[in-house]
N, C-alpha and C positions, 0 to 999 in steps of 0.2 A: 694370514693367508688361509683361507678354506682349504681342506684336506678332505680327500674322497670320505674318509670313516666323517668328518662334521656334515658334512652335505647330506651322507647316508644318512646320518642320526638326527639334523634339521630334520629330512624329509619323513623321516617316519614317524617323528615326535607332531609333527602341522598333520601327519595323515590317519596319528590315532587320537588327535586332542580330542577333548569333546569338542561340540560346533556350540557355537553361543545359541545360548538359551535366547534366541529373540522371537520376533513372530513369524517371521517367515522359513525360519529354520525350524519352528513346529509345525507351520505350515508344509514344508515341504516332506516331512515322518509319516505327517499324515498321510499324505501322497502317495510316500515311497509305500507303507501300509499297505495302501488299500489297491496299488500296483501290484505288491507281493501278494495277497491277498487272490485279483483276478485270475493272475500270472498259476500260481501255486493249483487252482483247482482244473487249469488246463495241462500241469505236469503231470497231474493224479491222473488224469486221463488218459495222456501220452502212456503213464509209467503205466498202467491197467490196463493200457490193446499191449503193450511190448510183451512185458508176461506171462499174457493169456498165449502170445504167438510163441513165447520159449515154452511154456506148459503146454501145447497142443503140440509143439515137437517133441517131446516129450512122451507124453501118451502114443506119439507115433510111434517111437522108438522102441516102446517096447512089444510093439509088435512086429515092428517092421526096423530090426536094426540097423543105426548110420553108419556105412563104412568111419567113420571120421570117429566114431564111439570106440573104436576096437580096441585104441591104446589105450583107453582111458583104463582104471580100476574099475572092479565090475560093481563096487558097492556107491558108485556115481551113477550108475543107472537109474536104480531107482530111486536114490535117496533124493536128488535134483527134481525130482515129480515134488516131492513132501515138500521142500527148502520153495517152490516156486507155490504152492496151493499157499504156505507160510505167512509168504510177503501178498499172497493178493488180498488174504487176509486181513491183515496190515493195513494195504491200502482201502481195504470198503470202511475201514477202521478212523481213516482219514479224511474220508470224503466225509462221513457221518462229523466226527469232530469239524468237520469246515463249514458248517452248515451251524456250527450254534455258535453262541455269542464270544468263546473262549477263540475259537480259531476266527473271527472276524475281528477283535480287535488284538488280539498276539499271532500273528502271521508266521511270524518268525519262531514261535517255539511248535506251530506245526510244521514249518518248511523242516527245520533239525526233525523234530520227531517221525515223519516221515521217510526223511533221509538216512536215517538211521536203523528205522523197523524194514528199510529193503538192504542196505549194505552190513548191518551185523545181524541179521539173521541167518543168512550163508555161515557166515561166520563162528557163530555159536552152535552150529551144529555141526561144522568141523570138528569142532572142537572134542564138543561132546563126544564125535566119535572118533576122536584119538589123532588128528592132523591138523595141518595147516592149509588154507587155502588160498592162494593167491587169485583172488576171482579179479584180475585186470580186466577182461571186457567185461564183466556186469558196473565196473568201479569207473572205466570211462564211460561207458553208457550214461551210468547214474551223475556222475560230476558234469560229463558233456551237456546233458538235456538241462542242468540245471542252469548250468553259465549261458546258454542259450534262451531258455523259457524264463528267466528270473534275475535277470543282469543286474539286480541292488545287491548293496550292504553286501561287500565281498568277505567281511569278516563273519558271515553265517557260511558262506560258503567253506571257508578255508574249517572252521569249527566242524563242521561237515566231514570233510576233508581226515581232518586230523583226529578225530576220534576213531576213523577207519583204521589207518594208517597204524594209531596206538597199540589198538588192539591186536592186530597183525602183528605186527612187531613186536611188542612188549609181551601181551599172552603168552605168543606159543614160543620166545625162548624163553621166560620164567619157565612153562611145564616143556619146553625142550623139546615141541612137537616139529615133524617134518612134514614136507609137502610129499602127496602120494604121489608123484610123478618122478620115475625110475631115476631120469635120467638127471633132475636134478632136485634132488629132497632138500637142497638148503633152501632158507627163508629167505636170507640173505644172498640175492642174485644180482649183480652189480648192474645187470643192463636193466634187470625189473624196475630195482630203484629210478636207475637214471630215467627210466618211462614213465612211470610216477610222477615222480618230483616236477619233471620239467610238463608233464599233463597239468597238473593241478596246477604250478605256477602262471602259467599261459592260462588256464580257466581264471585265476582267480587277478589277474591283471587287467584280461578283457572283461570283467566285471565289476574292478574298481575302475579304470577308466570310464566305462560303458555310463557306471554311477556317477563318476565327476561331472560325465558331459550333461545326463539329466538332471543335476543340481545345479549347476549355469542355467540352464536350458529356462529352468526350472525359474529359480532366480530372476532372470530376463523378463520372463512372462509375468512373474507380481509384478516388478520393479515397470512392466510397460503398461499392464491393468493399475498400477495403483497411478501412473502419469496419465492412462488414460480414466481414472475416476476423476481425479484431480482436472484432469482440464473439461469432464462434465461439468464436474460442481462450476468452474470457473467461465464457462461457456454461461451456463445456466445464468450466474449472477450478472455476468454481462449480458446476459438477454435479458435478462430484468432492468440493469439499467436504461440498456437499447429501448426496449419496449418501454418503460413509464418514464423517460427523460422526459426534462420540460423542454428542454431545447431540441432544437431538431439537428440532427446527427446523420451526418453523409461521407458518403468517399465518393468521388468522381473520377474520370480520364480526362487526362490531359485537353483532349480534343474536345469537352464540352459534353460527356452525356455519365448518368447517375449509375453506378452499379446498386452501391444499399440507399437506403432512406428509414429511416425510424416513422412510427406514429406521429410524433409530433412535428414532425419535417413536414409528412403531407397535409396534416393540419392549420401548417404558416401557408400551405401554398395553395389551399381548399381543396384538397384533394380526402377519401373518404381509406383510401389503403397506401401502404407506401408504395405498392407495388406499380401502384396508376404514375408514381413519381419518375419509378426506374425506367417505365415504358415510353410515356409520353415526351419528356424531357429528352432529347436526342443534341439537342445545338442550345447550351443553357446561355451561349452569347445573346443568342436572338429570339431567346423564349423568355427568360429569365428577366431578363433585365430594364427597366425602363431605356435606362443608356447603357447599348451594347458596347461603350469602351469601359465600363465595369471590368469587365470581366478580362479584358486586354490588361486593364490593369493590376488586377487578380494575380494574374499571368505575370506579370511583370516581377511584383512583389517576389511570389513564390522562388521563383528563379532568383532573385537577385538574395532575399534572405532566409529563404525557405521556408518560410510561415508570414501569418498575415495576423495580427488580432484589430478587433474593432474597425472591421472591414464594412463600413457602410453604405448602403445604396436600395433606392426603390425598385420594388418588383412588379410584377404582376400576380397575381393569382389566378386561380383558374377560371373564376366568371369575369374575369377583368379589370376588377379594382385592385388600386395600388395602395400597398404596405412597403413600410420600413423595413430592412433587417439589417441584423449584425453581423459580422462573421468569423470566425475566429479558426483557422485552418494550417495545416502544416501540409509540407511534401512528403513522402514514404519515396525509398527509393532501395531498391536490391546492394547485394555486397561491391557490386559495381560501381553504382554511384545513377544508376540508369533509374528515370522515372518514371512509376510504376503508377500512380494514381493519389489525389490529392484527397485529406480526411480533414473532418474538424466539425466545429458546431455552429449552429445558426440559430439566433435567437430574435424576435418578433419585438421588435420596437417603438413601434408603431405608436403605442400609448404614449412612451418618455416623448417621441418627438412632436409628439401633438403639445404635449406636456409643454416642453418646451417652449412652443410657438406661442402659448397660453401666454408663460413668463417673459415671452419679450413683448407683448402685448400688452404687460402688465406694467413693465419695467419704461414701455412708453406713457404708458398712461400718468405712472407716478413721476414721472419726469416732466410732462407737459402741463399736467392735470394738475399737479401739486406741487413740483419743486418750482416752476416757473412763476407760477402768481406769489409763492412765498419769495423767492430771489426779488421779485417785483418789488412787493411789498416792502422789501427791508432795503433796496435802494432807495426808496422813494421819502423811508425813515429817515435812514443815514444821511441823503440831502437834504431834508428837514431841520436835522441834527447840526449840519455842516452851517446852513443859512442863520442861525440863532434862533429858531423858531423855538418857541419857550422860556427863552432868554428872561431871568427877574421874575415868571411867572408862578415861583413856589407859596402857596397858599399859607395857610399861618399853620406851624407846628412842623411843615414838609419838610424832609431831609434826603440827601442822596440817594439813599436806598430805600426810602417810605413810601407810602403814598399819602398826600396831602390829609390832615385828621381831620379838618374845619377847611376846605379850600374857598381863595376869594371866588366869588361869582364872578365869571368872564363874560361881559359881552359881547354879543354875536355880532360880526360886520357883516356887510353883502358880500366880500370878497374873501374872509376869513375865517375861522373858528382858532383860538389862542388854545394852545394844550400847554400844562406845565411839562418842565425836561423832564422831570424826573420818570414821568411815565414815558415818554417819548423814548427815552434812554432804557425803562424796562419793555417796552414794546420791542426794542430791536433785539436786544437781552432773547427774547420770547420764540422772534423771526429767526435768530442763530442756532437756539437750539431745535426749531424744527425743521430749520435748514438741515442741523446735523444729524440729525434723525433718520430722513428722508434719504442724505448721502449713506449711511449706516445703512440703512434697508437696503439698496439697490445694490450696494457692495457687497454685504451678505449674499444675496441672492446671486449674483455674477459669480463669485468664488466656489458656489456652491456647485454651480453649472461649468465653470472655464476653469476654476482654480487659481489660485492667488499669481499673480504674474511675478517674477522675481528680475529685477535688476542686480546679478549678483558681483559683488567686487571684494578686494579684502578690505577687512575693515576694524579699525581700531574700538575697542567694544568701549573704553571711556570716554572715547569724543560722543559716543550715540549718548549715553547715559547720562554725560555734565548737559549734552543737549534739551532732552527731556525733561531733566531736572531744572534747565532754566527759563523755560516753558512755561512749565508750571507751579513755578516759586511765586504770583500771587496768591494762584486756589491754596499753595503750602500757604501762606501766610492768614490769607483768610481761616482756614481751618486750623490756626494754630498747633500746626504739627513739624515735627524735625523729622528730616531726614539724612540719614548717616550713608557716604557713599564709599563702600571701601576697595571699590573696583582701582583697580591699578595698572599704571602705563607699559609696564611689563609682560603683558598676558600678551599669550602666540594671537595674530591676526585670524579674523573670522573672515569664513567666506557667504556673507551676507549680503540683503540688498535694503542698505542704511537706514531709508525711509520708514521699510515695513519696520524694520528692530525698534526705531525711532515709536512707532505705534504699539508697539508689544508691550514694552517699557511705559510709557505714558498710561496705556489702558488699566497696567497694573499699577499704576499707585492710583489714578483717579477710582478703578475700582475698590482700593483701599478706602480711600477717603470717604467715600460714597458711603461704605456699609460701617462706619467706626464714628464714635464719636468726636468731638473737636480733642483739642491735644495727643494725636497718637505718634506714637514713634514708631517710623519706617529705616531699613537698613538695606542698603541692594549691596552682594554681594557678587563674584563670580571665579572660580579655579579653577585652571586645567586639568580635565579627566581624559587622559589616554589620547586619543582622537579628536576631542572634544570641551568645548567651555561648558560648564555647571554654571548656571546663571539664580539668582535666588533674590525675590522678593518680599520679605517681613514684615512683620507688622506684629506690635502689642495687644493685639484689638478686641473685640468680644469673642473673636473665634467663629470658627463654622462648624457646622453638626454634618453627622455624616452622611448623613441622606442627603444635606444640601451639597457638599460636596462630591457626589458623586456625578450629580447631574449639573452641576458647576458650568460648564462645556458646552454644552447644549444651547440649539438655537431657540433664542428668547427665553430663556430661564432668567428671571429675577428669586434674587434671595426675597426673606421676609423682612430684614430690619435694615432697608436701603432708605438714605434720609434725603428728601427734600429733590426725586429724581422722578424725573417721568421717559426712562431711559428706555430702550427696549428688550434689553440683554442681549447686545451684540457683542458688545468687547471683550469680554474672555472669548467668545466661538469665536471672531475673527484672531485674536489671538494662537490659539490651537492651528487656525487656518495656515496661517503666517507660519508658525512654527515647523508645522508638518510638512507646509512646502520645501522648508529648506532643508529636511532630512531628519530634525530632532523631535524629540520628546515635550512634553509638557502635562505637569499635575499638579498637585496641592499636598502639602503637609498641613492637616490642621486639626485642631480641638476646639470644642465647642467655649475653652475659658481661658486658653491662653495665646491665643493670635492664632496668625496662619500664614503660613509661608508657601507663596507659588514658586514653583522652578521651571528651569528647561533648561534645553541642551541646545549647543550652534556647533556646527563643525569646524576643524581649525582650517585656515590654511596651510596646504602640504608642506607646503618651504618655509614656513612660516615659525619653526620649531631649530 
């Protein structure tokens, strides 16, 4: 429990610490300086008319005596002439020191020295002539003008203060001197004190407060200058963004018209300032918009989720052709919840969607143009194939997968030409993979634009993988390679769409195969990590270098030492495609001598755990 004396002793202990040495507390000495400083050469002022008016009473007086003089002793007549010429002294004494460099940056050791050469020079000439003088009104005069004309640093005051005080007191009883006034020669007058004490306490209170208040004061002022530097600088770099954005940057009213606009706002809309944006632009339903329910829609959005991104629709511009944009905007709304004006950015489209319309133009062309007469062609094989056409017609030396060395000479009918199977059977060979190719491109290219589409379900990860694996257990067998599968019936269910997995998996071992010579060993593994199956595909193989692995991923990247493929490096990017739709990861572990191993990640299902 706090006790008056610990409160006293906290508040005096926080009111003489030193203040921390930081910047604004140097900051503010300086201040207080060069306040004392101002302050100080208009006390010299003050204290040099008062003087001159007690010294020209003075010289009155001795001509022309104050009734008020009579009681006085007669050797205060004159000697108050000498003790006032003394101190004016003093002060031209002061004004000169305030003027050089010693009293402009120590203020405080002229305020004392001044303070001091007017209140003990009375005093030392008492002295000298054998008394004590209690000069009360020259000691409030001089303490009053001070606490008034220089309200800092109450502890120069009080210094002030108490070296008077000392002297008075301590001096003249050491030498035992009296006051020359009849009626009461002690020093010691208990109501003098109590005037004293409670003067100078009251001075030196309303000039420590007076101090606290302009140190807050003071305080407040950096502390609002350094929030207002700070939100220059911050103004500034956001006018930099504003101004060289590439997107165009707006905030609107509710009701359809522009408050700001950036440079490159009015540049999507052909305008040459933004400020032609804010003006003209009044009803942006029916200016704006090719279809004015755009912007109902806008509206809609806004309201319902409070921002909109990839907000597309054609516009107009200012000489009248139509462009694309995009838009990406939020609501701003007060502490209320009240809608104050809609912000956000708009970006110029125009190229992607031309873009676009290019590739579907493209995506028909390779579809009508090329997939169709190839589809043609390899039905028209396969029914060839179906009717026995070629049937016994292997030439001498021909085998299943040769071409004939010495073929017999076929003659020609009117209705016929004879092909041996085996070509017939490599022709369709031929048609399937530029079928596959052809499907590959145009897949690419869709996912590129729409993104891989996911049928997702849970899914048991070694039904996809025995699937794959049984797939493609001829091309395993033709490329005399084993593969080891140690995926197991145990693993938490994935939330996949089976088909795409079923493609992921096949692309990685065909892509194995592809770049590795005959006999290699493959291993698919897969573990639960946290949230997540770790999937991994191995291989003994020649390895990949790193440069080729980095660009692995990448649309149409072929390695260098890819055998017997005229492929177009779709399967790893469609791969990655696949993967990143459904949330996970996908890379390579590999060395250029000892194989390489692809991974990635599927997510679990939740209950599935």
């Amino acid at each position: 429990m706090a006790t008056p004396f610990t409160t006293v002793q906290s508040w005096w202990r926080k009111t003489l610490s030193a203040p921390k040495t930081d910047e604004t507390n140097i900051l503010y000495k300086a201040w207080r300086n060069r306040f004392l400083w101002q302050r100080l050469r208009l006390w010299l002022w003050l204290a040099l008319i008062c003087l001159l008016s007690f010294t020209l009473r003075d010289i009155y007086g001795l001509f022309f005596p104050f009734q008020e003089f009579k009681k006085l002793p007669e050797l205060f007549q004159p000697r108050s002439l000498v003790i006032n010429f003394a101190m004016l002294l003093n002060i031209l004494v002061c004004f000169a020191l305030h003027r050089t460099k010693l009293g402009r940056h120590r203020p405080d050791l002229l305020f004392l020295g001044s303070s001091w050469s007017i209140s003990l020079a009375s005093q030392l000439f008492a002295t000298l002539r054998g008394f004590a003088l209690p000069d009360s009104i020259g000691w409030s005069l001089l303490f009053l003008s001070q606490a008034i004309l220089m309200p800092v640093c109450w502890t120069l005051h009080l210094l002030s203060q108490a070296a008077v005080l000392i002297y008075y007191f301590g001096v003249n009883t050491i030498l035992g001197l009296k006051t020359p006034i009849p009626e009461h020669p002690e020093i010691y007058n208990v109501t003098f004190i109590l005037y004293i004490f409670w003067f100078c306490t009251i001075s030196d209170i309303g000039v420590y407060l007076y101090d606290r208040l302009q140190r807050s004061e003071f305080f407040a002022r950096q502390e609002l200058e350094s929030a207002y530097q700070k939100l220059k600088v911050a103004e500034a770099k956001y006018r930099t963004i504003f101004e060289n954005a590439i997107e165009g940057i707006f905030q609107s009213t509710p009701d359809g018209r522009y408050i700001t606009a950036n440079p490159a706002l009015a540049r999507i809309y052909g305008y040459s300032l933004p400020e032609e944006v804010t003006a003209n632009f009044t009803d942006i339903e029916h200016q704006l918009y090719v279809d004015p329910n755009r912007r109902a829609e806008f509206v809609r959005l806004m309201e319902k989720y409070g921002r909109v991104s990839e907000f597309e629709s054609q516009i107009y511009r200012r000489d009248g052709s139509i462009v694309w944009i995009s838009e990406k905007a939020y609501a701003v709304r007060d502490e209320q919840g009240k809608l104050l004006y809609y912000e956000g950015l708009i970006e110029d489209i125009t190229q992607r969607k031309q873009t676009e319309e290019e590739l579907r133009v493209f995506f028909h062309a390779v579809s009508h143009d090329l997939r169709n007469p190839v589809l043609g062609t390899l039905m028209v094989l396969k029914n060839l194939l179906n009717q026995g056409v070629g049937n016994g017609t292997r030439g001498r030396g021909d085998t299943e997968n040769s071409f004939p060395a010495s073929p017999t000479p076929l003659l020609p009918t009117s209705s016929s030409i004879p092909v041996p199977r085996s070509i017939l059977e490599r022709m369709i060979q031929s048609s399937d993979r530029q079928l596959n190719l052809i499907d590959s491109l145009m897949e690419a290219h869709v996912s590129e634009l729409q993104g891989i589409i996911l049928q997702r379900q849970p899914v048991q990860l070694l039904t996809i993988v025995e699937a794959a694996i049984a797939d493609l257990e001829p091309l395993l067998v033709q490329n005399q390679a084993t593969l080891t599968n140690l995926v197991t019936a145990d693993l938490p269910l994935v939330d996949a769409d089976p088909t795409q997995l079923w493609r992921v998996f096949s692309n990685l071992i065909v892509n194995a195969l592809k770049h590795n010579p005959p006999g290699l060993l493959l291993t698919i593994n897969a573990t639960p990590e946290d949230d997540k199956i770790y999937c991994t595909v191995s291989d003994n193989g020649v390895g990949i270098s790193q440069k080729q692995s980095d660009r692995l991923f990448e649309l149409y990247f072929r390695g260098n030492n890819i055998r017997n493929s005229v492929g177009l490096g779709l399967g790893l990017y469609l791969c990655k495609q696949i993967i990143n739709a459904h949330g996970g990861e996908i890379g390579i572990n590999a060395t250029s001598e000892t194989g390489a191993t692809f991974w990635f990640t599927l997510p679990i299902v939740s209950n599935s755990r």
